[in-house]
C-alpha positions as a Markdown table, in Angstrom:
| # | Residue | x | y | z |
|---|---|---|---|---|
| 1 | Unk | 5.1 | -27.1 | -9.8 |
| 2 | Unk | 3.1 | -26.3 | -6.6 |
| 3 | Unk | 0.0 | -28.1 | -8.4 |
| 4 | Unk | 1.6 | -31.6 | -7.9 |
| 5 | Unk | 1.0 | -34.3 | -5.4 |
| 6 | Unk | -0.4 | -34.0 | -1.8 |
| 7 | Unk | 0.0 | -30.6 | 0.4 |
| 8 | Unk | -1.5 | -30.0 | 4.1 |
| 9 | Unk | -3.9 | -27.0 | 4.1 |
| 10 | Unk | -4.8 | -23.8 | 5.1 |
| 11 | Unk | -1.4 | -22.5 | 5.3 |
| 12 | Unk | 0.1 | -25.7 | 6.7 |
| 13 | Unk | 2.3 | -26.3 | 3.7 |
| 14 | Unk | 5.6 | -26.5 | 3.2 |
| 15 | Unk | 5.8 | -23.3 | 0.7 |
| 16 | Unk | 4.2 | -21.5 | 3.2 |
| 17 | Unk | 7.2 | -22.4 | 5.8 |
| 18 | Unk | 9.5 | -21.3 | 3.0 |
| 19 | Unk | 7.8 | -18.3 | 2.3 |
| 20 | Unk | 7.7 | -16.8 | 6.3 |
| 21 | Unk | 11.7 | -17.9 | 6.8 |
| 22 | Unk | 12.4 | -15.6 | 3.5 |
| 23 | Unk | 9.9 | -12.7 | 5.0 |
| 24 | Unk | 12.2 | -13.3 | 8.4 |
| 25 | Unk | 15.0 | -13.2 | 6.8 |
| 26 | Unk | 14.9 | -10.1 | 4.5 |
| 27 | Unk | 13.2 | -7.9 | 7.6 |
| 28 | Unk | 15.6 | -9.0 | 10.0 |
| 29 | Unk | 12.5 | -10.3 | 12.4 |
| 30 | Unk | 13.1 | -13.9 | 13.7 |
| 31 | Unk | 10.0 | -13.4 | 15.7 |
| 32 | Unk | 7.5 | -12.3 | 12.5 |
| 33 | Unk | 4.6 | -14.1 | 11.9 |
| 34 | Unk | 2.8 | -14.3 | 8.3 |
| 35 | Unk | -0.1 | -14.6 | 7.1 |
| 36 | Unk | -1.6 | -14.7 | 3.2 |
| 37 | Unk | -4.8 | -13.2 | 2.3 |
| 38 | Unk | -6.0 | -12.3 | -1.3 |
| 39 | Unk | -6.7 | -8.9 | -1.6 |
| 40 | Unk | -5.1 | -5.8 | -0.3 |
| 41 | Unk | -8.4 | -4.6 | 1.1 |
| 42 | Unk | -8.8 | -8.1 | 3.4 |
| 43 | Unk | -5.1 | -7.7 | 4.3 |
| 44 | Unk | -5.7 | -3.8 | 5.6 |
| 45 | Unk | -9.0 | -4.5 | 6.8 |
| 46 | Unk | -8.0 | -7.6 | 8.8 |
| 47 | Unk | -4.7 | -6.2 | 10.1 |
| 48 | Unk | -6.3 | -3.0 | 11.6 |
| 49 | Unk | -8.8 | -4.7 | 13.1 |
| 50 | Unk | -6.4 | -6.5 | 15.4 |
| 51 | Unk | -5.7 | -3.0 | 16.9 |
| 52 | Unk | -8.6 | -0.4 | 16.5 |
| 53 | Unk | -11.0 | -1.0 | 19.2 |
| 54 | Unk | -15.2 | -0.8 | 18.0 |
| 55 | Unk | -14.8 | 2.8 | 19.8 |
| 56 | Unk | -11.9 | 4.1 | 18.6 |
| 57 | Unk | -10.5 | 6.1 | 15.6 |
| 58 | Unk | -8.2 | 4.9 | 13.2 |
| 59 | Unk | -5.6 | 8.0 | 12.5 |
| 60 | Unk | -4.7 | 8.1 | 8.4 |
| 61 | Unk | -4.6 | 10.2 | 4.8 |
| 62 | Unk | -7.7 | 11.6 | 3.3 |
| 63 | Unk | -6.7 | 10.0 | 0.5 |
| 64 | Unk | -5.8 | 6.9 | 1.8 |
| 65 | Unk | -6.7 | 3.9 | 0.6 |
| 66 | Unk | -8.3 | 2.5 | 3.6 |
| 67 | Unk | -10.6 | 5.6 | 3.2 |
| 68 | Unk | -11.1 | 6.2 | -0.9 |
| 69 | Unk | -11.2 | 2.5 | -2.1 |
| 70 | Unk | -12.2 | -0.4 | 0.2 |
| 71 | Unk | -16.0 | 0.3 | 0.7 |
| 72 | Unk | -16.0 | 0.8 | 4.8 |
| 73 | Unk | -13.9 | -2.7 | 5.5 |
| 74 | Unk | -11.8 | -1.5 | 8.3 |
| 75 | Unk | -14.4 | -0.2 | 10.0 |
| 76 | Unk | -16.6 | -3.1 | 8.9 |
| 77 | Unk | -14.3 | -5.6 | 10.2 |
| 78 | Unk | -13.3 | -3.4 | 13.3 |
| 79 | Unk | -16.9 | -3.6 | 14.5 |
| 80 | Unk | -17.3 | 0.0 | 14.1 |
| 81 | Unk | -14.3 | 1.8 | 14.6 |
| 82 | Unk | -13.9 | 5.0 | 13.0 |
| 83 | Unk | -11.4 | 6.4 | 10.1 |
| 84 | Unk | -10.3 | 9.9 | 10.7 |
| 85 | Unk | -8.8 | 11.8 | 8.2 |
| 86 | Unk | -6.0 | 14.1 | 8.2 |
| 87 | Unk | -4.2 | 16.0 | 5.8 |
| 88 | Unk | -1.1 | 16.7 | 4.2 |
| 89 | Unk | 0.8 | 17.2 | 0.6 |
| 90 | Unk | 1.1 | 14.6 | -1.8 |
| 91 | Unk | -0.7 | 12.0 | 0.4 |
| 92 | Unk | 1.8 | 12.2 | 3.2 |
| 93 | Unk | 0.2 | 12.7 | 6.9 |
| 94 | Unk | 1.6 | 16.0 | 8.2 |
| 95 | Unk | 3.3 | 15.9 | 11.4 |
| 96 | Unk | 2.4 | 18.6 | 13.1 |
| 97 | Unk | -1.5 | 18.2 | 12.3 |
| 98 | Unk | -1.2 | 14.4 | 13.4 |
| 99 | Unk | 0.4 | 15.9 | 16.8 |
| 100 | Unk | -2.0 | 18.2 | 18.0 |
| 101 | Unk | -5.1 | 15.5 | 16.6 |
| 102 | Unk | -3.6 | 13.3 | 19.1 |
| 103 | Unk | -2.9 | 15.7 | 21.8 |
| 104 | Unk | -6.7 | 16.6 | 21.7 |
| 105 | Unk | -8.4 | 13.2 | 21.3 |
| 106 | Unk | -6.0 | 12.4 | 24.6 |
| 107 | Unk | -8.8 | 14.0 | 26.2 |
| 108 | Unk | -12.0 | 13.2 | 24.7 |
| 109 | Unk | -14.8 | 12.3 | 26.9 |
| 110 | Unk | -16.9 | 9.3 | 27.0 |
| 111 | Unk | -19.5 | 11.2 | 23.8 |
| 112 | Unk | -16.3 | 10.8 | 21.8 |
| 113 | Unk | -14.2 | 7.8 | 20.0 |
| 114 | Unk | -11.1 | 7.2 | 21.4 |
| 115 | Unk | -7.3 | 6.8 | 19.9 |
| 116 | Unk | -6.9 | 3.8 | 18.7 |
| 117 | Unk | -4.2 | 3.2 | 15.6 |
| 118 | Unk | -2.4 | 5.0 | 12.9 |
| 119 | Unk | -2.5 | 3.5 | 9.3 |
| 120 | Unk | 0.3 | 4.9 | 6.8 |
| 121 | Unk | 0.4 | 4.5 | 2.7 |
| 122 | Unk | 3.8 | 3.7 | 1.3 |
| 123 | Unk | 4.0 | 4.6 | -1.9 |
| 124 | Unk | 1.0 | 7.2 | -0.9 |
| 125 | Unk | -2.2 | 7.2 | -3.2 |
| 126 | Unk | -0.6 | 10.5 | -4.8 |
| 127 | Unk | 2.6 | 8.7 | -6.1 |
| 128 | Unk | 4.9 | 10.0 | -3.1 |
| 129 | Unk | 6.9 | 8.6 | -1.1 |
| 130 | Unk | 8.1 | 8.3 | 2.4 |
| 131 | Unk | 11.3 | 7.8 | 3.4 |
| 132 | Unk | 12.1 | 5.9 | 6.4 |
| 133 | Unk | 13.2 | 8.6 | 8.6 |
| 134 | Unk | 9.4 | 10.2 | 8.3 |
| 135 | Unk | 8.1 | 7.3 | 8.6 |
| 136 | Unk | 9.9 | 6.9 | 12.1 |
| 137 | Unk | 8.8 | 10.8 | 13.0 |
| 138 | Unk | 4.9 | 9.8 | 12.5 |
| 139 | Unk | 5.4 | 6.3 | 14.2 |
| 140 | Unk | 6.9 | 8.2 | 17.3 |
| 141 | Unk | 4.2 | 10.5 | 17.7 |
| 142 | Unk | 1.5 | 7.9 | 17.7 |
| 143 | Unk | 3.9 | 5.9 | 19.9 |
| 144 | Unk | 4.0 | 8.6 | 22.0 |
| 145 | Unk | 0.2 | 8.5 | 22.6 |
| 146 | Unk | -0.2 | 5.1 | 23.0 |
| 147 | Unk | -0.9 | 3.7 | 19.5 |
| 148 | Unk | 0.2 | 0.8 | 17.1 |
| 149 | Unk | 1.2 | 1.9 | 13.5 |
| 150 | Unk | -0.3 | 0.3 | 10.5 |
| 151 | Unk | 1.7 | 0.2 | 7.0 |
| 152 | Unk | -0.8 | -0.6 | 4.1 |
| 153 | Unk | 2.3 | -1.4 | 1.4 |
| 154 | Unk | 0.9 | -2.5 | -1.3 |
| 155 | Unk | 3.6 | -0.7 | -4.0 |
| 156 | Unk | 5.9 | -1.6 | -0.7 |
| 157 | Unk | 8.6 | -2.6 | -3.4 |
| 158 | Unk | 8.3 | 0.4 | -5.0 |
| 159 | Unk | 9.1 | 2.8 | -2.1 |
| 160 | Unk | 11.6 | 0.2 | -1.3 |
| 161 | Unk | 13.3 | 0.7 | -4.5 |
| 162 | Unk | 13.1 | 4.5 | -4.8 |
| 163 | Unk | 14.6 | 5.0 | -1.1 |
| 164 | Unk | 17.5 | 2.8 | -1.1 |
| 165 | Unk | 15.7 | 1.3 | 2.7 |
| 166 | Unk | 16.4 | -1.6 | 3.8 |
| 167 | Unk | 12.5 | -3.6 | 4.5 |
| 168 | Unk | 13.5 | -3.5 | 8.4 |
| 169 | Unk | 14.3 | 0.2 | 8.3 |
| 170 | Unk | 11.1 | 1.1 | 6.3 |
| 171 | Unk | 9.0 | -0.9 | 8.7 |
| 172 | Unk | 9.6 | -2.4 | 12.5 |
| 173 | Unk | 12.8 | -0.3 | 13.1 |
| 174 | Unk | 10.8 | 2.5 | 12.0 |
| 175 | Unk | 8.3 | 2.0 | 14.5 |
| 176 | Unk | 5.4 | -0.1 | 12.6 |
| 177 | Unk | 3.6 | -3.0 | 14.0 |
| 178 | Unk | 2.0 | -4.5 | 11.5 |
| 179 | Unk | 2.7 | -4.4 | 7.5 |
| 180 | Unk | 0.4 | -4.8 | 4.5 |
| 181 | Unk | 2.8 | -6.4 | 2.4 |
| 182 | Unk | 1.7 | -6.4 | -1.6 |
| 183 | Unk | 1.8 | -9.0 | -3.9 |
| 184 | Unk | -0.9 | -7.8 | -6.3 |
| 185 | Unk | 0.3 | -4.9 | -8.0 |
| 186 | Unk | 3.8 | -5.8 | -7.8 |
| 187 | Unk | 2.7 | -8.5 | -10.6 |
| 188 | Unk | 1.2 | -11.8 | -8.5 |
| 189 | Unk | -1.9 | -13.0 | -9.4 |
| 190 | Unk | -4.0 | -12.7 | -6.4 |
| 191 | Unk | -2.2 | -12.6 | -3.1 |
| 192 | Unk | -1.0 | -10.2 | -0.5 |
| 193 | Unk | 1.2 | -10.9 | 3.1 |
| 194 | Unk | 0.0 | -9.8 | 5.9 |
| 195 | Unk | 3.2 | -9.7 | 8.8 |
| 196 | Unk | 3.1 | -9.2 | 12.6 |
| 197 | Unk | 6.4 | -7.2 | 13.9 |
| 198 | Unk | 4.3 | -8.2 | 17.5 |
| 199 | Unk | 3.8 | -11.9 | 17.6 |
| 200 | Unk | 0.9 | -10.8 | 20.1 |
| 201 | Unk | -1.9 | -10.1 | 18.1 |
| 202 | Unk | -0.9 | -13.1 | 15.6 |
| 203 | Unk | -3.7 | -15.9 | 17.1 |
| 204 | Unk | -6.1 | -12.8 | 17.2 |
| 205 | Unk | -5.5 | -12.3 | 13.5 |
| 206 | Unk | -5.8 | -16.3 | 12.6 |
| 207 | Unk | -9.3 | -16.4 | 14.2 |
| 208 | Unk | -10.1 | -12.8 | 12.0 |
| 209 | Unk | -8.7 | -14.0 | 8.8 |
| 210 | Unk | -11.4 | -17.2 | 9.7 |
| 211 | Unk | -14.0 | -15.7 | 10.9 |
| 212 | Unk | -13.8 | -13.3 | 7.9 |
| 213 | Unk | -13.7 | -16.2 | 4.9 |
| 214 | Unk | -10.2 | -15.6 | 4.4 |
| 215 | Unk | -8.6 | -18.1 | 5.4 |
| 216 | Unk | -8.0 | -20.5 | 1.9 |
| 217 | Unk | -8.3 | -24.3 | 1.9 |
| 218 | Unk | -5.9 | -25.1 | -1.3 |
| 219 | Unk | -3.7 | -21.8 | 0.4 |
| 220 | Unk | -0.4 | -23.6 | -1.3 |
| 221 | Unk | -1.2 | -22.2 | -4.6 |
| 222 | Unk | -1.2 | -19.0 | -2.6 |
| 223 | Unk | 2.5 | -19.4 | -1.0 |
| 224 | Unk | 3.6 | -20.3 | -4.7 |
| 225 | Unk | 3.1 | -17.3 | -5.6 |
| 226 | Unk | 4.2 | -15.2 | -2.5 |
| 227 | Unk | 7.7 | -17.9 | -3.1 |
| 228 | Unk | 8.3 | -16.9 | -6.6 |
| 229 | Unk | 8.0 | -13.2 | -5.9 |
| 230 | Unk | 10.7 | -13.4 | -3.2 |
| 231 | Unk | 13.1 | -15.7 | -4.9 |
| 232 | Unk | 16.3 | -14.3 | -6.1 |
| 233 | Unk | 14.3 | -10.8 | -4.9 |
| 234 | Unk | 12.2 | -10.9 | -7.9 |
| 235 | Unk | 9.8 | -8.4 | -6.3 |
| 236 | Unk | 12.5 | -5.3 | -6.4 |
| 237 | Unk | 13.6 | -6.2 | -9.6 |
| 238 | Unk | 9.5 | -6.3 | -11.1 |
| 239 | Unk | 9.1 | -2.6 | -8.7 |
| 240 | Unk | 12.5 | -1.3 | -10.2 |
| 241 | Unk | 11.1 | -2.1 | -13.8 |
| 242 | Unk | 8.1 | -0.2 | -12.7 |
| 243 | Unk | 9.7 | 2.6 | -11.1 |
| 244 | Unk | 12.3 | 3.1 | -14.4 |
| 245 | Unk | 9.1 | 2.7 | -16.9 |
| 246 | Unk | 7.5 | 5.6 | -14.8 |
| 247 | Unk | 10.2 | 7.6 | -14.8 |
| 248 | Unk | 10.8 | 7.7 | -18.1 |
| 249 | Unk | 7.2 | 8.5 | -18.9 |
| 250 | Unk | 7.3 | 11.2 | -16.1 |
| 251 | Unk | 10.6 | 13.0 | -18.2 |
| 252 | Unk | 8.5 | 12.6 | -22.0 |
| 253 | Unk | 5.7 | 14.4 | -20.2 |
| 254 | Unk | 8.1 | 17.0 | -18.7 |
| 255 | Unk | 9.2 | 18.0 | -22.2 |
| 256 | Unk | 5.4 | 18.8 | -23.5 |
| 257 | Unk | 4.7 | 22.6 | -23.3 |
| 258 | Unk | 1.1 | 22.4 | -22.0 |
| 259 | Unk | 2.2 | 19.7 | -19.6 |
| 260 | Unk | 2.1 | 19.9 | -16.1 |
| 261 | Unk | 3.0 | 17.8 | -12.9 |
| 262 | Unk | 0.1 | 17.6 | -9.7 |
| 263 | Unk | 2.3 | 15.6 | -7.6 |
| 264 | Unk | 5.9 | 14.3 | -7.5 |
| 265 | Unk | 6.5 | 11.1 | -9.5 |
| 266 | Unk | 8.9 | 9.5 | -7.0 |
| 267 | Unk | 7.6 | 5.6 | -7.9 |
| 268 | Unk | 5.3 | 4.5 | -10.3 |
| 269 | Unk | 2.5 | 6.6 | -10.3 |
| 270 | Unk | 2.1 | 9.9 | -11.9 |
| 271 | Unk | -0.4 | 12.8 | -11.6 |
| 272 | Unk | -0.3 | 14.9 | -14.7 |
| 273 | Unk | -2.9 | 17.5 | -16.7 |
| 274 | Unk | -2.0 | 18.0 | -20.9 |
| 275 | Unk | -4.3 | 19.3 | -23.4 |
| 276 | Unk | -8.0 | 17.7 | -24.5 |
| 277 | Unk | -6.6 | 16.6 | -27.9 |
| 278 | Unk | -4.1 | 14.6 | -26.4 |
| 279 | Unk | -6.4 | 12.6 | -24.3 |
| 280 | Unk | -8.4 | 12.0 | -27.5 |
| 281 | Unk | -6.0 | 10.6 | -29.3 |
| 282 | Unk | -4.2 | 8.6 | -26.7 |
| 283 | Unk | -7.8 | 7.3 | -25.8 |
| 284 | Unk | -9.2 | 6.2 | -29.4 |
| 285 | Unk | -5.8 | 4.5 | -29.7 |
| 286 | Unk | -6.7 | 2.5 | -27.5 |
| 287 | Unk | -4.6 | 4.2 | -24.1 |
| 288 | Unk | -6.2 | 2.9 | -21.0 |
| 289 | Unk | -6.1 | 5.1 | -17.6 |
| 290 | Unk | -8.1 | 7.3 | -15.2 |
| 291 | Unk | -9.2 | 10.7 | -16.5 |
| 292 | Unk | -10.3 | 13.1 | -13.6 |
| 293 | Unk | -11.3 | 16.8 | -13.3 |
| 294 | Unk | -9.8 | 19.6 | -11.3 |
| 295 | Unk | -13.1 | 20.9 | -10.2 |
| 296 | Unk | -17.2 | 20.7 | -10.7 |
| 297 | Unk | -17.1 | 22.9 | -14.5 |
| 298 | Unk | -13.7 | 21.7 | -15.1 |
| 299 | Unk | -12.7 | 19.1 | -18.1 |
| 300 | Unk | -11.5 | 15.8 | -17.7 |
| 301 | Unk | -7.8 | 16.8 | -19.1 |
| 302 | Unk | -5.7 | 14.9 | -15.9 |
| 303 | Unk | -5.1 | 11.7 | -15.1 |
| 304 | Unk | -3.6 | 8.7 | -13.4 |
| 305 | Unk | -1.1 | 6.7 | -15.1 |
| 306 | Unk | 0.4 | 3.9 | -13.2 |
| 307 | Unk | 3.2 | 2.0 | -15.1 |
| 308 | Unk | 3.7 | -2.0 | -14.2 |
| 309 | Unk | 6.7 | -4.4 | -14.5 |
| 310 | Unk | 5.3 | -5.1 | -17.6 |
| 311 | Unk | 5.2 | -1.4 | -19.4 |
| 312 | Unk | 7.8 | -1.0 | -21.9 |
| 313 | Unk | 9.5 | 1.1 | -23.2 |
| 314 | Unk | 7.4 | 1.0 | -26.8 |
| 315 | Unk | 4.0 | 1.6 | -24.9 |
| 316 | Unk | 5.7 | 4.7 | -23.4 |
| 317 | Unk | 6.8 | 5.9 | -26.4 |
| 318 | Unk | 4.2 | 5.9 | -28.0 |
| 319 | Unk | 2.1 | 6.8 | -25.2 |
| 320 | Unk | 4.0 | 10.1 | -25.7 |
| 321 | Unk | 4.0 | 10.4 | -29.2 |
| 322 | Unk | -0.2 | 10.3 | -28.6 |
| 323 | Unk | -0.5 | 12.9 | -26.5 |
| 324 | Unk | 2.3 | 15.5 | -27.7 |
């Protein structure tokens, strides 16, 4: 439909209109401004950079995604700025260690980077989740000190879905400035919202998303998508597909002997370990997902499994039967 007649660019079109009233409406934000990038990584990258200073550290999970998967771009595009990584289970910042981090960088010297932002992961890399109430506990404490709060949500459906939150309560009531909003692995083909809670730093992020070769001439084929995933609130219903396939694959696996669980499956992403044979067969079936070791002399018996709007319930059957 989108690919007929005559549309302004570079976000000027009339989908794109459509698509920031809906984002208004279903975060309770009048005041939001969007924006539409491609990837998750540009949408990160970009959105940090409007708040991390070339000197200062951005505050988030070792196993982040900001950290593990996107190649230095925040720090590229925040001319410098440094990612410092702190612990907790299951992907989830603890607390207390983010406390006293901040507590001591409130007085570090000129030799040292400075506080500057703190990025969160919802659903984390490790398939948890955080509710919104935990959310609001870490936001407070970098509030406390000063700094901005950073959502990367790209399964934002998903934790949406599994908490019962409302997208206001998960984010800017919550404490967060500035979401990553995913499109891409909630099922869209190539596009991801980036939204402003501060209508502040939106000009600053126009000139970024420029600057950066992200801003998209024929960007209508971009709102089409970012539309269609918000009408009739087609992206819970694609994460609450994802969430159900993955919990039923998480309660096959719980019934295998020499299974076992490395982190809660509380969306749509499982950490599990099972026996060698079972990854041979699943993989010579055809079974495609990431195999990892526990340690240097360990074998390659865990993995990743992600399940998508589009897993059935066939594939996980017989998923299971494979690896049984």
């Amino acid at each position: 439909r989108i690919n007929t007649g005559y549309a302004p660019s570079y976000g000027a079109d009339d989908a794109m209109q459509r698509v920031t009233a809906k984002i208004r409406e279903l975060f309770e934000a009048p005041e939001a401004q969007v924006y539409l990038v491609g990837t998750g990584t540009a949408a990160n990258a970009l959105a940090l950079a409007c708040y991390a200073q070339p000197w200062s550290a951005i505050y988030c999970h070792r196993t982040s995604h900001i950290e593990d998967d996107e190649c230095g771009a925040p720090g590229f595009f925040a001319d410098g700025a440094k990612l410092v990584l702190l612990d907790g289970n299951h992907g989830k910042i603890a607390s207390d260690l983010l406390r006293d981090k901040l507590a001591v960088a409130a007085n570090n010297p000129v030799h040292k980077v400075q506080s500057g932002a703190l990025s969160l992961t919802n659903v984390t890399e490790r398939g948890a989740v955080y509710k919104a109430a935990e959310i609001a506990k870490l936001a407070g404490i970098a509030k406390a000190h000063g700094l901005p709060v950073h959502l990367d949500g790209a399964r934002f459906g998903n934790a949406i879905v599994a908490t019962g939150a409302t997208p206001a309560e998960m984010t800017w009531k919550a404490g967060v400035d500035v979401l990553s909003f995913g499109g891409t692995k909630g099922g869209l083909m190539a596009v991801e919202a980036v939204i402003f809670f501060d209508p502040e730093k939106a000009w600053e992020f126009e000139l970024r998303r420029k600057r950066a070769g992200h801003l998209v001439a024929k960007h209508r084929f971009m709102s089409a998508q970012m539309e269609a995933y918000l009408e009739d609130d087609l992206w819970l219903e694609l994460a609450r597909r994802a969430n159900a396939s993955a919990a039923r694959l998480a309660s096959g696996i719980r019934e295998l002997d020499h299974a076992s669980f490395l982190h809660p499956s509380e969306a749509n992403i499982l950490f599990c370990t099972w026996g060698q044979a079972g990854h041979d067969r699943a993989i010579a079936a055809g079974a495609q997902y990431e195999r990892f070791a526990l340690g240097p002399d360990a074998p390659r018996t865990s993995a990743r499994l992600v399940c998508s709007w589009s897993t059935t319930d066939e594939d996980i059957d017989r998923f299971l039967s494979l690896i049984c």
